[in-house]
MARPA-741442 format. One line per 2 residues: number of its first residue (from 1); their letters; for each residue x, y, z of N, C-alpha, C. Coordinates in steps of 0.02 Angstrom, whole numbers, plus 50000, padded with zeros to 5 digits. Layout:
<pts>
NUM> A> X Y Z X Y Z X Y Z  ...
</pts>
This chain:
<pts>
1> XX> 57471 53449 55689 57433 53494 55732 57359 53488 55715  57315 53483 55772 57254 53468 55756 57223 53524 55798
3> XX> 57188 53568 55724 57168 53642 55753 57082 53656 55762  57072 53687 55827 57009 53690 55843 56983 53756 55851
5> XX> 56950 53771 55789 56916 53838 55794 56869 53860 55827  56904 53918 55863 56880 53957 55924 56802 54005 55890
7> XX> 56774 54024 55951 56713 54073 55919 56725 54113 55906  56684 54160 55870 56715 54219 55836 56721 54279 55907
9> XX> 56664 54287 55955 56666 54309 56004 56733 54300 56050  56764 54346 56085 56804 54349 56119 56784 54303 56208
11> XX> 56708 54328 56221 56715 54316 56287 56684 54254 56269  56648 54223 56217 56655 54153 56199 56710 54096 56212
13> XX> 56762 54143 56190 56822 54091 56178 56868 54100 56262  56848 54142 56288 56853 54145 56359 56828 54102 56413
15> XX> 56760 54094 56400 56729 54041 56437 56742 53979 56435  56762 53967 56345 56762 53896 56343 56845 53881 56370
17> XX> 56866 53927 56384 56968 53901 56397 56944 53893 56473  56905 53938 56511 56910 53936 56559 56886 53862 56602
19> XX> 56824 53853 56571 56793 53777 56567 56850 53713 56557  56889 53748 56508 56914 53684 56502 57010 53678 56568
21> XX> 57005 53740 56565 57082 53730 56611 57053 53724 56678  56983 53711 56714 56952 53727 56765 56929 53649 56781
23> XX> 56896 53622 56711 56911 53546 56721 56983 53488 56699  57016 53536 56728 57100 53530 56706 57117 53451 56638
25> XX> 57090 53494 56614 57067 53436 56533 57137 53437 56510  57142 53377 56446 57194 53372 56406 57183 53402 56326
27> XX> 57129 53415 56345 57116 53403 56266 57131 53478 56228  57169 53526 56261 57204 53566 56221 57270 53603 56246
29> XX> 57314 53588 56204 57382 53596 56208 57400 53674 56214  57387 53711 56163 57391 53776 56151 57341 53807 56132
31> XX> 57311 53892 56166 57292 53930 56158 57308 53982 56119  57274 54041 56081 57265 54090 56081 57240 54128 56143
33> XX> 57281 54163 56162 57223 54212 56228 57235 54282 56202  57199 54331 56230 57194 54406 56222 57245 54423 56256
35> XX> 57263 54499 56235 57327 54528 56292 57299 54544 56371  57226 54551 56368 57217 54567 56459 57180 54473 56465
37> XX> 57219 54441 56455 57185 54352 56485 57251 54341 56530  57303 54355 56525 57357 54323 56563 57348 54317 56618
39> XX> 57325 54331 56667 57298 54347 56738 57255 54301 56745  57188 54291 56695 57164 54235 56715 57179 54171 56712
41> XX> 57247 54163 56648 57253 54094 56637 57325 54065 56683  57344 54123 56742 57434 54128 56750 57446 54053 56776
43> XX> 57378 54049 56825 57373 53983 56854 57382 53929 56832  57364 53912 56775 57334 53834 56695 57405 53830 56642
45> XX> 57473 53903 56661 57488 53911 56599 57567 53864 56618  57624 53841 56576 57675 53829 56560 57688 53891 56559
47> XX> 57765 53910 56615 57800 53960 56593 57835 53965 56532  57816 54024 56471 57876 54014 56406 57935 54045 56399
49> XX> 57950 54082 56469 58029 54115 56449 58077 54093 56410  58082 54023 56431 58126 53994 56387 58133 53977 56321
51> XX> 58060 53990 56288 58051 53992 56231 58072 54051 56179  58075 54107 56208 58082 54181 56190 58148 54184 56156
53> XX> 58199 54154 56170 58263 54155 56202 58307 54226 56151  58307 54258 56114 58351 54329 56107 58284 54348 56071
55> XX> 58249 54324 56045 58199 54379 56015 58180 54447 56061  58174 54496 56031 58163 54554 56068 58087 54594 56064
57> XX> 58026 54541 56080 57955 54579 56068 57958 54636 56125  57907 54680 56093 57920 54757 56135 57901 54739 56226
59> XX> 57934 54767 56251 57947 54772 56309 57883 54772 56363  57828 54822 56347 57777 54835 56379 57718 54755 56366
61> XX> 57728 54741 56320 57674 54669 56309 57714 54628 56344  57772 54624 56334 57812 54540 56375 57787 54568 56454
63> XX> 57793 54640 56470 57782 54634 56545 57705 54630 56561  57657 54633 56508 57590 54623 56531 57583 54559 56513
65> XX> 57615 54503 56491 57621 54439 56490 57646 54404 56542  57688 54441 56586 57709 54404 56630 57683 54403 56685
67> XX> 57665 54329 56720 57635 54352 56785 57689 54315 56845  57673 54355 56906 57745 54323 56969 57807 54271 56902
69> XX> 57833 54315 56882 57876 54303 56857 57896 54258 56796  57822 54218 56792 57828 54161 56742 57776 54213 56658
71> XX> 57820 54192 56604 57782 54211 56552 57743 54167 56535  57671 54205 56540 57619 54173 56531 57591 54165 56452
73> XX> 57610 54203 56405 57589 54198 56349 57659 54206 56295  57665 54180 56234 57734 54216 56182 57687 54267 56155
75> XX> 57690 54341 56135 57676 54369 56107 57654 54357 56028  57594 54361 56002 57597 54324 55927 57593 54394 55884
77> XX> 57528 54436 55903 57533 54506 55858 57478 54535 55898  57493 54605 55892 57471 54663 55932 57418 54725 55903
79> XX> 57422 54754 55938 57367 54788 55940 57359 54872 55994  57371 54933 55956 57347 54969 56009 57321 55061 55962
81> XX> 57288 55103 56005 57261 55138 55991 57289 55215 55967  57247 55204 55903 57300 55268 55855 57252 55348 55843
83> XX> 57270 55399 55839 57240 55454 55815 57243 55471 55739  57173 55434 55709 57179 55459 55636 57139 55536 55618
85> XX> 57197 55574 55556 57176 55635 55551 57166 55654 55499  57127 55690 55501 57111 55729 55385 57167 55780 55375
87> XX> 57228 55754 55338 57281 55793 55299 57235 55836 55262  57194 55835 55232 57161 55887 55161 57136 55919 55217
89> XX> 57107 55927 55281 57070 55980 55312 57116 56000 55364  57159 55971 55403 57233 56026 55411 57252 56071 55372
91> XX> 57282 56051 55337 57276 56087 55279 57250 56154 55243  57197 56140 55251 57127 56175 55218 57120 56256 55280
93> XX> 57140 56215 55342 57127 56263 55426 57206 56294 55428  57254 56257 55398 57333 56309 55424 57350 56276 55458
95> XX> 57328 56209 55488 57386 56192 55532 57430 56168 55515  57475 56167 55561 57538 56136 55540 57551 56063 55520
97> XX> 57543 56027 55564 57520 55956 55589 57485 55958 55652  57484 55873 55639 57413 55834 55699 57430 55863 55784
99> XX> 57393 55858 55815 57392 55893 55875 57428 55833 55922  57471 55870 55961 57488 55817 56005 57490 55825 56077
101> XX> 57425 55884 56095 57402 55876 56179 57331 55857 56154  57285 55851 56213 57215 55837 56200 57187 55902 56200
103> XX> 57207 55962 56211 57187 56036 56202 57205 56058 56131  57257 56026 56134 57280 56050 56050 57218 56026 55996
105> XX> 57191 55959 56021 57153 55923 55974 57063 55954 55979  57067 55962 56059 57002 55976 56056 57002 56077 56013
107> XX> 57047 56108 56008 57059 56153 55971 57055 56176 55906  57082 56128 55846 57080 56123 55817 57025 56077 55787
109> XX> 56993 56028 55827 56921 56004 55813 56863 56063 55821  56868 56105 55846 56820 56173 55871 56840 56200 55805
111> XX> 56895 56218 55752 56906 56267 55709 56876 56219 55644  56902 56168 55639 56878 56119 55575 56796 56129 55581
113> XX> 56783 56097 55645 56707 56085 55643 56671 56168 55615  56686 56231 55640 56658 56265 55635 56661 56285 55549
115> XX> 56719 56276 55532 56730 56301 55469 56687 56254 55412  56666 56188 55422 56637 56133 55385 56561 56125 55409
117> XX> 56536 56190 55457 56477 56181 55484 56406 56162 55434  56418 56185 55354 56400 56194 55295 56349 56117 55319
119> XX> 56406 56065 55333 56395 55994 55316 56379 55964 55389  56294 55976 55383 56264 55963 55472 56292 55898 55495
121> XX> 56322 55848 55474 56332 55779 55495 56413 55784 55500  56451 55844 55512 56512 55839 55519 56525 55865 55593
123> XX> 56575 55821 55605 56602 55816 55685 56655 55830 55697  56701 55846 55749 56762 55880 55759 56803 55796 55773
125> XX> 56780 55753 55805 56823 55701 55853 56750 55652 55869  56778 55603 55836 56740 55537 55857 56795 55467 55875
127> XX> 56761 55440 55912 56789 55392 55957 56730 55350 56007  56774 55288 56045 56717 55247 56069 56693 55263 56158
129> XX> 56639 55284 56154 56616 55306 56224 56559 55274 56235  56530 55199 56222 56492 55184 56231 56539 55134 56297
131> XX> 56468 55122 56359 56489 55068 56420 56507 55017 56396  56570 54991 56369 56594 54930 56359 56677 54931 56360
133> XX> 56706 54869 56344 56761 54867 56353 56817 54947 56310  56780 54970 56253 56806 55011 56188 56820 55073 56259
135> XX> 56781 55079 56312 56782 55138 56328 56835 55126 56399  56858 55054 56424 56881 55072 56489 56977 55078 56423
137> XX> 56937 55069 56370 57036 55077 56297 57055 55131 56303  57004 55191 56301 56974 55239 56277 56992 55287 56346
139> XX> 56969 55272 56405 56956 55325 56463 57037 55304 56484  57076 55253 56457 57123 55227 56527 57206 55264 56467
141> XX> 57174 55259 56402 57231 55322 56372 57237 55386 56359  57169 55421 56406 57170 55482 56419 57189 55491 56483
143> XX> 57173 55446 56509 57194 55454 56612 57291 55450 56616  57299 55393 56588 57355 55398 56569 57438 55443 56531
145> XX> 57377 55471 56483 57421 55520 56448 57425 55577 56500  57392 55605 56526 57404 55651 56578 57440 55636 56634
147> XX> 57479 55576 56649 57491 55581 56720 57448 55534 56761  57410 55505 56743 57350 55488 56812 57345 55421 56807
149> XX> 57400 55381 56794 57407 55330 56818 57366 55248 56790  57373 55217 56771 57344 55142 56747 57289 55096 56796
151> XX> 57245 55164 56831 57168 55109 56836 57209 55074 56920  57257 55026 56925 57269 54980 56956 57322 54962 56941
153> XX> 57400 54994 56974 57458 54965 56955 57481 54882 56981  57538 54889 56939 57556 54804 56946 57546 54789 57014
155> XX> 57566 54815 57078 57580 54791 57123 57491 54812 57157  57457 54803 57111 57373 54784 57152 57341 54861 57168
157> XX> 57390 54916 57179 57352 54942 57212 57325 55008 57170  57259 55023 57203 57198 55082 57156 57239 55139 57147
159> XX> 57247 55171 57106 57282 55230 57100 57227 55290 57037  57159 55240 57016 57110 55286 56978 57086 55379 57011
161> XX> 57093 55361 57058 57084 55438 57115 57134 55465 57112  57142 55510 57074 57185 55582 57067 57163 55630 57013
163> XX> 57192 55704 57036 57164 55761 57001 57193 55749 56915  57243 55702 56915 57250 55709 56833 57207 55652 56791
165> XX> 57178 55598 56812 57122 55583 56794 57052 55599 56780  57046 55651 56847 56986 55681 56823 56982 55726 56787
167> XX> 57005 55761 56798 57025 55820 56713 57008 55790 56675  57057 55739 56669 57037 55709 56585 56963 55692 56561
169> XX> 56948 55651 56634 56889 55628 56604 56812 55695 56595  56841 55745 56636 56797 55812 56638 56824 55839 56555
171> XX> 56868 55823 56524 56885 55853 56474 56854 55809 56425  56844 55743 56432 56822 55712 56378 56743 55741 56381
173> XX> 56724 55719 56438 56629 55753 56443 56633 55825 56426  56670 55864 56387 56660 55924 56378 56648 55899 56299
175> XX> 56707 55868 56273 56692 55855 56189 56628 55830 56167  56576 55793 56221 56510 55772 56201 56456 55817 56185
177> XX> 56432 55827 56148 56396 55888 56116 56431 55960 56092  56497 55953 56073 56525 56000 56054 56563 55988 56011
179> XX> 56650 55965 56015 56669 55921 55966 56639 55840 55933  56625 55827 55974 56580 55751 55970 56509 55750 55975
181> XX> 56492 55718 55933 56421 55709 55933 56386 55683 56012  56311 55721 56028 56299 55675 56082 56300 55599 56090
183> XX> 56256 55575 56046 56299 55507 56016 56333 55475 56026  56391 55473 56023 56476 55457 56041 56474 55424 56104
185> XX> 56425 55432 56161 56435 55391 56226 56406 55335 56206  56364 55320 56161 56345 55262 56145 56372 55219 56087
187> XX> 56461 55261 56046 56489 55223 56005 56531 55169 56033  56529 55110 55957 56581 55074 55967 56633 55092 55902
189> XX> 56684 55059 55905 56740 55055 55853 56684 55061 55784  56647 55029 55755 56621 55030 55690 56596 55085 55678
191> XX> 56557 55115 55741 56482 55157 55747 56543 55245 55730  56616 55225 55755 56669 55289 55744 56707 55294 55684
193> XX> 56696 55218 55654 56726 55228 55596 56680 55247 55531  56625 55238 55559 56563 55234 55496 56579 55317 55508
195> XX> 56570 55365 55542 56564 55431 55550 56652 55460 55522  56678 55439 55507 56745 55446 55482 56741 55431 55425
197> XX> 56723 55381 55415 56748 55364 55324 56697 55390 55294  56648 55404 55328 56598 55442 55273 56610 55511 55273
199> XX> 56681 55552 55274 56696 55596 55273 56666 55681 55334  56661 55628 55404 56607 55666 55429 56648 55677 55493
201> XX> 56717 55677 55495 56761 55701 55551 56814 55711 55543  56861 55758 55583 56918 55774 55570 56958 55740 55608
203> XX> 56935 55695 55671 56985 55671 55682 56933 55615 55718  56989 55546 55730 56950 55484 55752 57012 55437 55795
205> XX> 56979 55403 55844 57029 55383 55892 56997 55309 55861  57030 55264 55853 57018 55207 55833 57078 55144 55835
207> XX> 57057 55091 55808 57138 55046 55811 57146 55047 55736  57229 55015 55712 57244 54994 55652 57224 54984 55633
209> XX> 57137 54957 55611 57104 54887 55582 57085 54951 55513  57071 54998 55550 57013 55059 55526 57075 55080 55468
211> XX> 57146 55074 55470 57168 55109 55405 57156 55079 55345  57175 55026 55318 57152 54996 55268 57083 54999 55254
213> XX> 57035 55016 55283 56943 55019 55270 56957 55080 55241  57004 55139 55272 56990 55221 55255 57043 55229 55181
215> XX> 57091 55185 55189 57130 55186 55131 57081 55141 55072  57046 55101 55076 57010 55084 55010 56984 55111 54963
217> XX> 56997 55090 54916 56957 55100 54843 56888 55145 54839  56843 55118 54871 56759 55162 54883 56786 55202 54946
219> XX> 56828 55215 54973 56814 55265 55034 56816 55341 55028  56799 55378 55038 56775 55445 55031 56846 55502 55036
221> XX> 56867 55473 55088 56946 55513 55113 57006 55464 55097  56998 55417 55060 57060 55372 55066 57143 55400 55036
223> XX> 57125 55472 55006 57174 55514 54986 57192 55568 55035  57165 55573 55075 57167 55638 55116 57164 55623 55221
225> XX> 57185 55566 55232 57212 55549 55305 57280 55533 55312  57286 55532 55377 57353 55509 55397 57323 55465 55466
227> XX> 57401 55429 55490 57370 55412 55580 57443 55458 55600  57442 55451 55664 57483 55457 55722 57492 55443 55788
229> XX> 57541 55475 55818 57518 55425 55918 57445 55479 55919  57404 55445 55982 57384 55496 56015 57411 55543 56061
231> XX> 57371 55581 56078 57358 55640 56109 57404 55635 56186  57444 55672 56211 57449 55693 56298 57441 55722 56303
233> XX> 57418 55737 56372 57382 55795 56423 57435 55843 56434  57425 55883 56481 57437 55937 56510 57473 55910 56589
235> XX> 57452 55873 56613 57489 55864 56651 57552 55854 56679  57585 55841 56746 57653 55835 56757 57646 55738 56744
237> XX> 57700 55733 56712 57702 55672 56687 57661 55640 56618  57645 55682 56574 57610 55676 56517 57637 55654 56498
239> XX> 57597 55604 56430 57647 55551 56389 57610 55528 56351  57637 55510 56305 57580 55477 56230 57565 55417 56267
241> XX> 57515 55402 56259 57475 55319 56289 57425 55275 56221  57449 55243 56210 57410 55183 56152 57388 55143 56200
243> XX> 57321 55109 56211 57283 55053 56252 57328 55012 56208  57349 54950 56256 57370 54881 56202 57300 54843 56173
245> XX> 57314 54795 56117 57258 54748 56120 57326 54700 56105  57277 54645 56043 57339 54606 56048 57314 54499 56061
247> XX> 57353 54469 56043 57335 54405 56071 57414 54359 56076  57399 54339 56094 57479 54286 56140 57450 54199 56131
249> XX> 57521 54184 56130 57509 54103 56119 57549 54066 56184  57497 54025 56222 57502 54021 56282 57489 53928 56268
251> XX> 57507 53905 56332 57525 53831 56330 57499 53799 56412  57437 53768 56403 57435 53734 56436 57469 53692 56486
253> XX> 57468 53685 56571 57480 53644 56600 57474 53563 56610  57414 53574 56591 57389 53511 56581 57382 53464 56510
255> XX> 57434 53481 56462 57442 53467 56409 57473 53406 56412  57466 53343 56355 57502 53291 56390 57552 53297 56325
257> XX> 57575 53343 56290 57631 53360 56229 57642 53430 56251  57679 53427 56305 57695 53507 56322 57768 53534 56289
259> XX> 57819 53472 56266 57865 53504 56229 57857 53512 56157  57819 53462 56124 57788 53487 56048 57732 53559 56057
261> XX> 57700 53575 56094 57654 53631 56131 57688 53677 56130  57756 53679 56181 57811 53749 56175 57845 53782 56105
263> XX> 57879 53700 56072 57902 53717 56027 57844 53737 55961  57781 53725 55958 57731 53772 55915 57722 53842 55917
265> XX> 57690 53849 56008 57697 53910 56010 57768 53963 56002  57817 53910 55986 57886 53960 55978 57895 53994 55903
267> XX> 57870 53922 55872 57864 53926 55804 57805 53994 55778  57760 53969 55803 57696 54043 55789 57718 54112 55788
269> XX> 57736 54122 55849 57782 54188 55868 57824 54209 55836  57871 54169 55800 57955 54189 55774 57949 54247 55740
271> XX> 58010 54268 55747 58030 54323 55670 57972 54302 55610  58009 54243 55602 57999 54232 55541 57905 54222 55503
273> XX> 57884 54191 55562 57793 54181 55556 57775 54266 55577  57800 54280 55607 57763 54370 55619 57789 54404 55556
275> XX> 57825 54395 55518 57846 54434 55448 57792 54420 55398  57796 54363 55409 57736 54302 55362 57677 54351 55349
277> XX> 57661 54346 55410 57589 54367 55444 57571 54438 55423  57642 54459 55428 57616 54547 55424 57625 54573 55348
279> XX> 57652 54522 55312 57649 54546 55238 57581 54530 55220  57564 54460 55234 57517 54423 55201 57430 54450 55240
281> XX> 57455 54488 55308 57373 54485 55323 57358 54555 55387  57423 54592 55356 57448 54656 55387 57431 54636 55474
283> XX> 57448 54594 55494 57452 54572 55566 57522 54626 55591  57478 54671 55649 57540 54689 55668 57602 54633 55733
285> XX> 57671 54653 55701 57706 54614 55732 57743 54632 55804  57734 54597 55863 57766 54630 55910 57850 54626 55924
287> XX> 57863 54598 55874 57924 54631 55868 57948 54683 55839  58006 54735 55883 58014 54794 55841 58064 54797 55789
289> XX> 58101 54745 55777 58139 54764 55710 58098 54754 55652  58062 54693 55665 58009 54694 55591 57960 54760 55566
291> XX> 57971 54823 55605 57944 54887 55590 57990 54921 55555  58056 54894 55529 58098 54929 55490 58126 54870 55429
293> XX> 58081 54832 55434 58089 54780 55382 58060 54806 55297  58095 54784 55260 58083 54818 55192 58021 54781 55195
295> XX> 58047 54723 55168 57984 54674 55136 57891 54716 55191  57916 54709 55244 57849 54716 55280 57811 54766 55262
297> XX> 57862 54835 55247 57862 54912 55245 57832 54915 55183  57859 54879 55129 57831 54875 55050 57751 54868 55062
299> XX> 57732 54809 55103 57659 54772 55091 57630 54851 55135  57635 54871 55181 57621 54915 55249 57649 54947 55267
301> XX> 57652 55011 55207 57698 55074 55238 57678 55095 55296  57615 55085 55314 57598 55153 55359 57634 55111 55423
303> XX> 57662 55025 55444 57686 55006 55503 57755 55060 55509  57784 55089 55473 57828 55132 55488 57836 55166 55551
305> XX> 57741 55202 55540 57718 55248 55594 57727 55244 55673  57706 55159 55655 57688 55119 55734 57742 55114 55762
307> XX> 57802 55117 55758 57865 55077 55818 57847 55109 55873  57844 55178 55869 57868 55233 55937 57785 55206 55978
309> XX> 57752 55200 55940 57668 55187 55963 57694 55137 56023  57697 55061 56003 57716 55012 56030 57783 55000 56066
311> XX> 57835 55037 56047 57893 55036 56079 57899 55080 56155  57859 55142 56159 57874 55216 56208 57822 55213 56246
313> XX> 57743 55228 56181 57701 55255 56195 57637 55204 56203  57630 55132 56245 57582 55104 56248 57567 55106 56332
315> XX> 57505 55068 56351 57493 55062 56393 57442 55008 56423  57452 54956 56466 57426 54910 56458 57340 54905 56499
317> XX> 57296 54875 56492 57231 54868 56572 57264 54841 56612  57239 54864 56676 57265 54821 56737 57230 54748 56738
319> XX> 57232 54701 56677 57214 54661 56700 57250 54602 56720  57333 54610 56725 57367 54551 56777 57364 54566 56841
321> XX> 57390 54615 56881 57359 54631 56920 57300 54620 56969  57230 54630 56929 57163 54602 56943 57158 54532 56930
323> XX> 57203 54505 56895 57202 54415 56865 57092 54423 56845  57095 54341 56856 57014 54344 56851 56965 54372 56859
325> XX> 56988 54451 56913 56935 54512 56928 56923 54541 56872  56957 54558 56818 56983 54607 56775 56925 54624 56743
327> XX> 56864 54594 56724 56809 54584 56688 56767 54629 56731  56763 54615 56814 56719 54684 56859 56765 54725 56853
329> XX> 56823 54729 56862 56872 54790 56864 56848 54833 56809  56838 54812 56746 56829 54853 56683 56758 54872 56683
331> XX> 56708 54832 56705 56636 54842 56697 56616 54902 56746  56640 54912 56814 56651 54974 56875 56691 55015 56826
333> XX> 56753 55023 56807 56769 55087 56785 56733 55108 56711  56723 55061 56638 56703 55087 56602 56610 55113 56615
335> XX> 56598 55081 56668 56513 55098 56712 56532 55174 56713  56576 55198 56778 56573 55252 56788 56626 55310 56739
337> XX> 56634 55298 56690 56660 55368 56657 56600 55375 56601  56569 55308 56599 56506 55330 56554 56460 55369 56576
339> XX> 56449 55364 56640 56418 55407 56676 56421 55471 56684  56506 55507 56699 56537 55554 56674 56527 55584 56614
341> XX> 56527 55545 56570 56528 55588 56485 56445 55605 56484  56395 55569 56500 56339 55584 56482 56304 55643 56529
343> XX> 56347 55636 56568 56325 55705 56645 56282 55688 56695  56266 55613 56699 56242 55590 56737 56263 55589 56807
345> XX> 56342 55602 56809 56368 55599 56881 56428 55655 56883  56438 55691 56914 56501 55737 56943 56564 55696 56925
347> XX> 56611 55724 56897 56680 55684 56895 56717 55652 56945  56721 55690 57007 56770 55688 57076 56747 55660 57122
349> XX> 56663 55644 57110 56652 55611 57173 56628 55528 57136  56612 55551 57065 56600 55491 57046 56670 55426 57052
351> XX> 56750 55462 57027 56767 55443 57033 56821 55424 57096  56793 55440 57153 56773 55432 57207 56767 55356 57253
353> XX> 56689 55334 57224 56661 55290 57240 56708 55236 57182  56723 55253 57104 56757 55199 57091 56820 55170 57111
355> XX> 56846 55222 57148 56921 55187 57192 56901 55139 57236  56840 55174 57265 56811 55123 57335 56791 55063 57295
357> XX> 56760 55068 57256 56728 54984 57230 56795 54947 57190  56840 54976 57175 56903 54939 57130 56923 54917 57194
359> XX> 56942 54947 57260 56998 54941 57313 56957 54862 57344  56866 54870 57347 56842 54798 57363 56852 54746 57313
361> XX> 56845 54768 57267 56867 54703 57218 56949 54683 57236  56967 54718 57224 57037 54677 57223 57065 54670 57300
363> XX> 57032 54662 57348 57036 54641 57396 57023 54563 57409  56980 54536 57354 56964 54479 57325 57012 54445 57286
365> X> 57072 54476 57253 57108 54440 57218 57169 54398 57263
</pts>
């Protein structure tokens, strides 16, 4: 195998696949792609169903892998969004445990914060609300957990316009200058974890990456957190929602070794390389029995936590669906809820105009 390292940038390594399956080149067999690329590559890709053959990766990624029927990527390791919380300041307030509506949370962020007011740089709930991809993770597992639907279901069509979306997102622009710092519309993942590990919130919406940083040696709370799912709404049809992330090993059409190509990417994927992976480099695995695996559980107790995360409670971007749109699809909706949180625009009519501009885009697909 002759391996060619990708950029560290994501939409780097986007451009250059796209360049190259666009000048329908030979010169690479197998990919890495992201979990929302399948859409763009469904066209360039070797179907791998047949590669899968009884392995059981969780259900919700194989179906955001698949496009008109062909699997476009093998699942390699995943990725999706957790609610980390301060056990010593539960605790400290009487609660019981972690909150599991978004009222419950914004509740108990109002009682922590007030009680820790002592310490001016302490916050109730931090998370990523800056205009970028962190926020369409961010706005589409609160829209979600309530009822209000995935942005753009499989079958194409806008479904962002409804009253249980906007709530949410009227509920998130309430936490900005109250539980959350004003600030916070302009975080990313680091800018939420720096305000967390420096002991300066009670609760933080973030991915896996952030436990091991908060569990370290120099970290301030590394004795006193936990994670859990996030938060559901209030709504009819509420439900824990994790954004997926994630990357898949996908196989060229134009490969001129497409059965040494399949059988790699089969190999990458297996049981056995995702066990590898997750002892040696806490890669989470999308398969769910390896979440009850000793060996894994020894290196990474806390994957215990995750099955129900990834198994029940995930939720994917509409970006098979949108295929190659997916990039304006996300830039129009994470545009307008940023707009929302900062109060720049009304909730209902803002999101409004984003049904109308999603319904023209994907009129294009």
């Amino acid at each position: 195998v002759n391996y060619l390292q990708g950029a560290e940038q994501a939409t780097e390594r986007l451009t250059f696949l796209q360049q190259t399956m666009a000048a329908q080149s030979a010169d690479i067999d197998a990919a890495m792609i992201d979990v929302i690329w399948p859409g763009i590559f469904a066209a360039h890709a070797v179907d791998l169903s047949d590669q899968v053959g009884e392995v059981e990766h969780f259900e919700r990624i194989m179906e955001n892998n698949t496009v008109d029927g062909a699997l476009v990527g093998i699942p390699w390791f995943t990725d999706a969004g957790l609610l980390y919380y301060r056990t010593d300041l539960l605790e400290k307030y009487e609660f019981e445990g972690p909150p599991t509506t978004w009222q419950e949370l914004t509740d108990m962020a109002t009682t922590i914060q007030e009680g820790e007011s002592a310490n001016t740089a302490f916050t109730g709930f931090t998370w990523q609300g800056g205009a970028y991809e962190g926020l369409t993770c961010n706005a589409l597992e609160w829209q979600f957990s309530n009822g209000g639907g995935s942005i753009i279901e499989s079958d194409g069509t806008v479904t962002v316009n409804n009253e249980q979306a906007v709530a949410m997102f009227e509920m998130a622009a309430s936490w900005v200058g109250t539980i959350s710092p004003e600030a916070v519309t302009g975080y990313n993942e680091e800018d939420a974890r720096g305000v967390w590990q420096g002991g300066n919130a009670a609760f933080m919406r973030n991915w896996p990456y952030a436990y091991s940083l908060s569990a370290a040696a120099d970290s301030v709370i590394k004795d006193g957190f936990d994670i859990t799912q996030l938060p559901m709404g209030d709504g009819e049809d509420a439900t824990h929602a994790a954004c997926l992330g994630g990357w898949q090993m996908f196989v060229s059409q134009y490969s001129e070794n497409q059965d040494a190509a399949k059988a790699f990417a089969k190999f990458l994927c297996s049981p056995e390389l995702q066990k590898a992976r997750a002892i040696e480099r806490s890669a989470l695995p999308t398969i769910g029995a390896l979440y009850e695996d000793e060996d894994v559980l020894a290196a990474n107790p806390f994957f215990g936590q995750l099955f129900d995360v990834f198994a029940t409670g995930s939720v994917a971007r509409p970006s098979t669906p949108s295929a190659d749109l997916y990039g304006e699809v996300s830039l129009e909706y994470f545009t307008a809820v940023n707009e929302i949180l900062t109060g720049s625009a009304e909730a209902g009519p803002r999101v409004e105009d984003l049904a109308s501009s999603l319904e023209d885009i994907m009129a294009d697909v």
